[in-house]
N, C-alpha and C positions, 0 to 999 in steps of 0.2 A: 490644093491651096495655091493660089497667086499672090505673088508679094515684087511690089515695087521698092526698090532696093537701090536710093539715090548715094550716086559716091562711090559705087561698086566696081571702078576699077582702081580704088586704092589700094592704100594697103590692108588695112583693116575689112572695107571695103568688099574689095575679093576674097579675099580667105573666108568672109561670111555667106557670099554665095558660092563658095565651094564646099563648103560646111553644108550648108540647106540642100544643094545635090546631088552631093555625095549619103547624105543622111535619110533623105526621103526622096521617095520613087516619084511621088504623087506630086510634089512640091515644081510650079514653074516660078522663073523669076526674069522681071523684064528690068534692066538693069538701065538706069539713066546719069551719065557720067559727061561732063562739057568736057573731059581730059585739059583740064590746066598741066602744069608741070609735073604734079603727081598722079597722073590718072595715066593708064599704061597700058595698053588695051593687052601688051606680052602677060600682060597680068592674068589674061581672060582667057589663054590660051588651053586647048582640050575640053572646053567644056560643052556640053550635051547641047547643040544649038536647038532639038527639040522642043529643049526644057528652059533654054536661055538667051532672052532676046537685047541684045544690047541696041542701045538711043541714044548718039550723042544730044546732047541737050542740057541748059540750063537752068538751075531751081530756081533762079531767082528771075527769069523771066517766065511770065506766066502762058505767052502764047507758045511755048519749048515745051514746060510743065503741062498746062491743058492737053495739048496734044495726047501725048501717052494716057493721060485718064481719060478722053475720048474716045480711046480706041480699044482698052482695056480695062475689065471689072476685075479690080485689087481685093484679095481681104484683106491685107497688110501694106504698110508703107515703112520702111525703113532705113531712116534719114541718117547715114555717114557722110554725104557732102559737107564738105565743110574747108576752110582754107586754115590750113594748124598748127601750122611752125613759127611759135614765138619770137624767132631773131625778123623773121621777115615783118609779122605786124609790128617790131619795135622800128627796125633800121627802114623798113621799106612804106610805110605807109600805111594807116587801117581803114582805108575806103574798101579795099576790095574784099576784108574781114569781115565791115558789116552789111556789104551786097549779099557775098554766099552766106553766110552766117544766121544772120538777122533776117532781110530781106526774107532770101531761097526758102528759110526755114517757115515764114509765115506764109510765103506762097504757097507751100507744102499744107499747110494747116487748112487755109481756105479752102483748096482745093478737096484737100480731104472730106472737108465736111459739106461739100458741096455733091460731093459724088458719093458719101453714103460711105468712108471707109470705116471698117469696123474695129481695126487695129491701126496704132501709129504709134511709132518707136523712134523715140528723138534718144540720138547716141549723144553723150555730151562728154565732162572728160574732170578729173578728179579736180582741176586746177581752175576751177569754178571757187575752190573752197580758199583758193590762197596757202598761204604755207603756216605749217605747224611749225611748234618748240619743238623743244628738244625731245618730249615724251606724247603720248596721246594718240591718236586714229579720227582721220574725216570717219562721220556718220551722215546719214541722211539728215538730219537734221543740223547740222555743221551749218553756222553761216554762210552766204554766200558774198566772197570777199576778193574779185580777181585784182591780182597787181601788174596785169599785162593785156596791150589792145587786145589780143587773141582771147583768154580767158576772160575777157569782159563782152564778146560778143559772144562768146558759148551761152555765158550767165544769161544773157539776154534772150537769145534764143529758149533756154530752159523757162523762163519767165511769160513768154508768148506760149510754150507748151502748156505751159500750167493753166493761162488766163482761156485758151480754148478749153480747157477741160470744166476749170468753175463756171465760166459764164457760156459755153455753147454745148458742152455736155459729150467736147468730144472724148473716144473711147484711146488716152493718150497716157502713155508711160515714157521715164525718163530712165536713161543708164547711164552712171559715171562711173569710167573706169581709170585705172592706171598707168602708169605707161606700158606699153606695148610691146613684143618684141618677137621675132620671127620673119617665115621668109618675105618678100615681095616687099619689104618696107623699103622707102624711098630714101639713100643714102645723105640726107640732111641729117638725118637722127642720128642721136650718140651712138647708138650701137654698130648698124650697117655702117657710117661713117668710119667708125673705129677700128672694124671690120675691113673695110676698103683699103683706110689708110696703109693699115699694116701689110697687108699683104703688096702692096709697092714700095714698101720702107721708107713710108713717108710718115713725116709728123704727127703727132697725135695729138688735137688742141683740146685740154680740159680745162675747160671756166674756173677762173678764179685758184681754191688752193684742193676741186675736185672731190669735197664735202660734204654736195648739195645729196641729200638725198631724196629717192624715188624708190615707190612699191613697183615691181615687175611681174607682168604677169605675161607666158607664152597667149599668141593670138588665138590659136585654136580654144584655148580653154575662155576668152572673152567669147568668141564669136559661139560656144556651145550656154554662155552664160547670157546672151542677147538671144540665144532662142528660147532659151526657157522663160525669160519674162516677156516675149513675143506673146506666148501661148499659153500661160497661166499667171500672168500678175492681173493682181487688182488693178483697174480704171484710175490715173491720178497719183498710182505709185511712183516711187524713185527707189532706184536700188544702187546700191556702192559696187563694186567690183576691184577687186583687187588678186594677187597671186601670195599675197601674206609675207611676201618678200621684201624690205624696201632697205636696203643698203647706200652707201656712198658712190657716187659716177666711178670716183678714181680707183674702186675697187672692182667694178664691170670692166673699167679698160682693161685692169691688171688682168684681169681672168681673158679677155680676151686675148691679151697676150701669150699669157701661159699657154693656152689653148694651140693658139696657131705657132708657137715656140717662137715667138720675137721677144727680143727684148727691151726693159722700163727704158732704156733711155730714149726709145721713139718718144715718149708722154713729153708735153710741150705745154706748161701753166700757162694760158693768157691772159688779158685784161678780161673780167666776169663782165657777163651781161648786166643793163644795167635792171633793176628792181628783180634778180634773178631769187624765186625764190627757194630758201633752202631747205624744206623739208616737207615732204608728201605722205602717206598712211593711209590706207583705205581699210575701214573696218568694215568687210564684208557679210558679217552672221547676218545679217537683215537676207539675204538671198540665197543662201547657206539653210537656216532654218526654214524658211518657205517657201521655198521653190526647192528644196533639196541637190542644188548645186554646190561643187567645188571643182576647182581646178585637176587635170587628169594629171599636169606635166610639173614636177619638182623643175626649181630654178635651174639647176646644172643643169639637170636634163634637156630641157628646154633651149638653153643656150650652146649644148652641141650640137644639137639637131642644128641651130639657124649658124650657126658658124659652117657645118657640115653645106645647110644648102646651099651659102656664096659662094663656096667652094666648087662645087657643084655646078655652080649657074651663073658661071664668070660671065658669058657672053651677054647676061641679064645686066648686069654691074656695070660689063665696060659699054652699052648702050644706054641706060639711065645716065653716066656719069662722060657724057659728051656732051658737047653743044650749050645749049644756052643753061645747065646745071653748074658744069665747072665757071663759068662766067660770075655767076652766084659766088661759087663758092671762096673761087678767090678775092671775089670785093668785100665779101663777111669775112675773111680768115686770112689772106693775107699779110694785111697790116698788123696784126694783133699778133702773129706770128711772128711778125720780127721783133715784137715786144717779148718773148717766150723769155720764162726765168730759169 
């Protein structure tokens, strides 16, 4: 089996081509990544170059795209490209949202269906659905409601997956999952962030009064629950993904804390994001029942391991967290920080 796997030196990204082979002998994967700020080729490091061909190149041009399906017959395509940190499409602008997003993602489609691919797996991402009350779980069938640039180009891209599959018959499934957590993620995210911070006894900024909640799921059990609907979902399916876990942010810090023995008073409230929403839920039995998937990794568990690998893979952290990232960081966090309650 060949499988072209765009996005695959993210986070998500890599942990799914190292999932596919480490799991199957027979499995190659030609991996097409433009590396923007989160694409990290340390991410790719060790892996089978027999079996593993990375392409710098971009989805949303198609003379980048073409290329690789001229040179190579896919039965798979597997779309993680994608640009995904909500403070950037709010504070920094959503042109470049809907270039990768929207654009990449139908260049991805045409192409497919130009060269005969037999599979295509558009990864999308819970916040498609918008935010719940207080009680209740996203289903497949959940409106689709984004309150932010990022999650309204997912929507969109979800929307051009579906429209190839009714009107050209391509062979395309969709997965929304939760949020994410484990190693190689890129320290923008609440966790790694949280993670980073502590361990220099720096600040902890959580949005608003740290309430907002989110289902977590370890990455290794998404990226085994994206092969399962790779290789045995229905044509035109959507499946939810979730870890059954969804708690408050301010309660992930605290555990992180505990975890690495720092203490609350690092946590730092600042001004909330703006249309931040407050509560996520993925009701996963749709993939659970038919695909006989569930998660391997309970949430502790889970979160000592990825605590364990920062740990681990300091010189990972303090090279992600140089150069043009901390520039970032402190023009989003800064300011808001001297606002800290």
């Amino acid at each position: 089996m060949k499988i072209l796997v765009t996005g695959g030196a993210g986070f998500i990204g890599s942990n799914f081509v190292r999932h596919m082979l480490s799991a199957y002998p027979d499995v190659e994967v030609v991996n097409l990544d433009v590396l923007t700020y989160a694409g990290n080729l340390e991410n790719l490091a060790g892996f089978d170059e027999r079996r593993h061909i990375f392409v710098r190149g971009d989805i949303a041009s198609v003379e980048d795209a073409e290329k690789v399906f001229k040179k190579h017959s896919f039965d798979a395509v597997v779309n993680f490209a994608a640009e995904s940190h909500v403070d950037r499409s709010i504070h920094f602008g959503s042109q470049v949202f809907i270039r990768s997003n929207i654009t990449g993602t139908q260049t991805l489609l045409d192409l497919s269906r130009q060269y005969g691919i037999k599979r295509f797996v558009q990864i999308s991402t819970d916040e498609v659905y918008g935010s719940l009350g207080s009680k209740g779980k996203f289903t497949e069938s959940s409106a689709i409601q984004p309150n932010n640039p990022y999650a309204a180009t997912k929507a969109s891209a979800d929307f051009m997956v579906r429209a190839a599959f009714k009107s050209h018959g391509l062979n395309a499934v969709i997965t929304r999952c939760s949020n994410n957590f484990g190693p190689y993620q890129f320290p923008e995210k609440l966790i790694p962030l949280m993670i980073a911070n502590a361990l220099e006894n720096k600040a902890l900024p959580v949005y608003g009064d740290g309430m907002h909640v989110r289902d977590w799921i370890y990455v290794t059990d998404h990226c085994s629950a994206i092969d399962a609907v790779m290789r045995n979902a229905e044509a035109g399916s959507v499946y939810n993904i979730g870890g059954n876990h969804d708690v408050p942010n301010i309660e992930i810090v605290k555990l992180i804390l505990k975890i690495l023995d720092k203490p609350e008073k690092l946590i730092k409230h600042i001004l909330d994001r703006p249309g931040h929403d407050r509560r996520y839920a993925m009701d996963s039995s749709k993939i659970r029942a038919d695909l006989g998937w569930k998660p391997a990794h309970s949430f502790e568990e889970g979160m000592k391991k990825t605590v364990d690998w920062y740990l681990g893979n300091k010189s990972w952290l303090d090279n992600i967290r140089s150069g043009q990232y901390m520039k970032y960081y402190e023009k989003l966090y800064k300011e808001r920080l001297g606002e800290a309650k």
